[in-house]
N, C-alpha and C positions, 0 to 999 in steps of 0.2 A: 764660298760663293762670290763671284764677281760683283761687281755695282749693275752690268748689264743685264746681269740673268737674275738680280735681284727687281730690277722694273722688269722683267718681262715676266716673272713669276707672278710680282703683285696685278701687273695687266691680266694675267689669263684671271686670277685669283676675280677680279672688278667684273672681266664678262663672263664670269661663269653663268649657267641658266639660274643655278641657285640664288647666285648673290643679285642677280638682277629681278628675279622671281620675288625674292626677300626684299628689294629696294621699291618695284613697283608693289606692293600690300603695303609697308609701311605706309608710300605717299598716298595708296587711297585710304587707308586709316585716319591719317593725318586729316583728309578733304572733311573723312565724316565726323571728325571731333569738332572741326572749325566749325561747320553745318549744323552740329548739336551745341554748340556754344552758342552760336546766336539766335537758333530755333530756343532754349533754354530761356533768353532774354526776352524775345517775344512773347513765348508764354507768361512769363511771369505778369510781362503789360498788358496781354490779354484779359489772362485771368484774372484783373483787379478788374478787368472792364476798360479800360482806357481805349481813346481814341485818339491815338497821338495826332502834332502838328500835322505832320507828315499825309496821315490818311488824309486828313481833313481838305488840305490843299490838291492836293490829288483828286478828292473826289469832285469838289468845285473844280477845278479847270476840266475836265472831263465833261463836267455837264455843260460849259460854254465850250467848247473843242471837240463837236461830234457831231457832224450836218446827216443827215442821212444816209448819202453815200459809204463814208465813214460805218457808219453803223451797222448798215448790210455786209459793209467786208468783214469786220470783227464779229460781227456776226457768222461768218462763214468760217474761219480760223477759229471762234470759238469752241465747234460744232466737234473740230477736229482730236479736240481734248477728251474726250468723251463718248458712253457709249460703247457700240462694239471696236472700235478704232482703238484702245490700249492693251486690248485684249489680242487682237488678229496681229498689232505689232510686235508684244512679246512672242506670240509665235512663228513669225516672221524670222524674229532676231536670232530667234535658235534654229529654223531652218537653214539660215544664212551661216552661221557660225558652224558648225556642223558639215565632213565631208564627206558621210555615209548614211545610210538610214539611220541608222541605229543611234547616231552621235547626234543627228538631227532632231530625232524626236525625244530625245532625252534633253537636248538644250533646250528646246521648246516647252518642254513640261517643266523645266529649271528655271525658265524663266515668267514664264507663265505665273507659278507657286510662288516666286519672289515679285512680280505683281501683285500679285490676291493679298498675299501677308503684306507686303506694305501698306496697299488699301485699309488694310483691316487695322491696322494700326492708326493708318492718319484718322480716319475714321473712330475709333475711340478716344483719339484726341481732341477731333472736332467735339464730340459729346460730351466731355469732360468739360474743357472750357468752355463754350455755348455762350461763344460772341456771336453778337447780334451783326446781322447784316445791314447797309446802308439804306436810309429810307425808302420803301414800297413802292413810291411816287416817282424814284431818280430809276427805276430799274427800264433799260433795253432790251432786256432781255428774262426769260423764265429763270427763276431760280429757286432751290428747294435749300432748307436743313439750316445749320448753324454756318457761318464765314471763316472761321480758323482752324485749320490753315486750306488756303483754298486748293477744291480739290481737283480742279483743271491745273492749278499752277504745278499740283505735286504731281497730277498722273502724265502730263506730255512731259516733265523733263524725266520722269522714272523711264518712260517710251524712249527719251530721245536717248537717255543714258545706256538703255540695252543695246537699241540699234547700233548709237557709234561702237560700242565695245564687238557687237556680232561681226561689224565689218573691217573694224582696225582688225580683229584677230582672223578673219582670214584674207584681208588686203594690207598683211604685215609689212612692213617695207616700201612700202608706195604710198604715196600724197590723195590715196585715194580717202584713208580715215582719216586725216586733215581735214579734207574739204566735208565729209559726211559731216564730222563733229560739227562745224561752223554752221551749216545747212541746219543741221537738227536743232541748234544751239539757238537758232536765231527763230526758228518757229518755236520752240518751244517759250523763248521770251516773249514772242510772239501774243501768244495763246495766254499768257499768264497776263500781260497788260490788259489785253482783250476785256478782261475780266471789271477791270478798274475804267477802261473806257463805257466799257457797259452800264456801269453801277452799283453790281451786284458785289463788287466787293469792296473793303477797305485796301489801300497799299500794302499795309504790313501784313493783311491776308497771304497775300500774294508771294511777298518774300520770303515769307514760312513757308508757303509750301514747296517754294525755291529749293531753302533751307534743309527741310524735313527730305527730299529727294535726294540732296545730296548727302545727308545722313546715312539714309538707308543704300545708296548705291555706293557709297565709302565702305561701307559695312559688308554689303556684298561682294566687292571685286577685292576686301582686304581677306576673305574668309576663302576665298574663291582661289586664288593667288598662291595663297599658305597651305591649303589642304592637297588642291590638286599637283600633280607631275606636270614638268613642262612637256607637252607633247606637238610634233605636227597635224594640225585639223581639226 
C-alpha cells in the first residue's frame, strides 16, 4: 500500500459514523466525570455543613447589588426554571428532534423520563445533604426544601441541554446549534445566578446544580451515542 492510500484509508478510517459516533460519547462521558468530580467535592463541603468564603461573599454583595428593578427581572427569569416550563421543554426537545410522528413522540417520552429521573435524583440528593438555606430575612423571593444542589440551577441547564442537543441534531451542519447552545447557555446561567441574587441560595448551591446537570447529561448523550445507530432524523 502506497503512503497516499495509507492517509486516505486512515482519513475514511477518522470520519467514519462509528468512529465519530465513538469520539462524540467518549467526550460527553468525559463532561460528566469532570461534573461528577466537582459535584463529589461540593458534597463533601456541604455535607460537613460548611459555608464556604465564596457563598458568603456572594451572598452579601447580593443583598447591597439588587434595587427593585433588579429584582422584578430575576424574578421573572427565575419563574422560568421551574414549574410546568422544564417539563413542556423536554417535550419540545423531542418534538423538535424527531422527523415523524413516531420518532417525535418517542424522543419526547425519552426525554421527558430523563427529566423526571434526574429530578429524582437531585432530589434525593438534596434530602440526603439538608443544607440549610440562607437566612429567611435575605430572601426575594418564595422558597421551599433544602439548598443543595439548587434545583432551578440543575433543571434549566438539564432544559437547555436537551433543547441545544434536539436542535444541533436536526440543524446538523449549520451555525444554527451554535447560536441555540449560547442562547440557552446564557439563560440558563441566567436563572441559576437569579437564585443567589434572590437569597435563596448559597453560590456553591448553584454550581452543584451546574455540576449535577452536566453529570447527568454527560451520562446521557454518552449512553445515547454508544447504544443507538447513526441514523438521519
Amino acid at each position: 500500500m502506497t503512503d497516499k492510500a495509507r492517509v486516505t484509508a486512515r482519513t475514511q478510517f477518522a470520519d467514519s459514523p462509528m468512529v465519530l459516533r465513538l469520539g462524540a460519547a467518549l467526550g460527553a462521558a468525559l463532561t460528566g466525570a469532570c461534573g461528577l468530580l466537582g459535584l463529589t467535592v461540593l458534597v463533601l463541603t456541604a455535607g460537613h455543613g460548611s459555608v464556604l468564603p465564596i457563598d458568603r461573599a456572594a451572598h452579601t454583595w447580593s443583598m447591597h447589588h439588587r434595587p427593585g428593578s433588579l429584582v422584578t427581572v430575576a424574578g421573572v427569569v427565575t419563574a422560568t426554571g421551574t414549574g410546568v416550563f422544564p417539563y413542556a421543554a423536554a417535550v419540545a426537545a423531542g418534538l423538535i428532534a424527531g422527523r415523524d410522528i413516531r420518532r417525535r413522540l418517542g424522543f419526547a417520552l425519552g426525554a421527558l423520563a430523563f427529566l423526571l429521573l434526574g429530578q429524582a435524583l437531585r432530589y434525593g440528593l438534596m434530602e440526603a445533604i439538608g443544607r440549610s438555606r440562607p437566612p429567611v430575612g435575605d430572601w426575594a423571593t418564595h422558597a421551599s426544601g433544602f439548598a443543595f444542589p439548587s434545583g432551578h440551577a440543575t433543571t434549566s441547564t438539564l432544559m437547555a441541554g436537551l433543547l441545544v442537543a434536539a436542535i444541533g441534531h436536526r440543524a446538523r451542519g449549520s451555525g444554527v446549534g451554535s447560536i441555540a447552545a449560547v442562547l440557552l447557555g446564557c439563560w440558563a446561567a441566567a436563572v441559576g445566578l437569579s437564585r443567589i441574587l434572590l437569597g435563596v441560595h448559597w453560590a456553591t448551591d448553584v454550581v452543584a446544580g451546574w455540576l449535577f446537570a452536566a453529570c447527568w447529561l454527560g451520562l446521557g448523550a454518552a449512553l445515547v451515542r454508544m447504544a443507538l445507530p447513526e441514523r438521519p432524523g
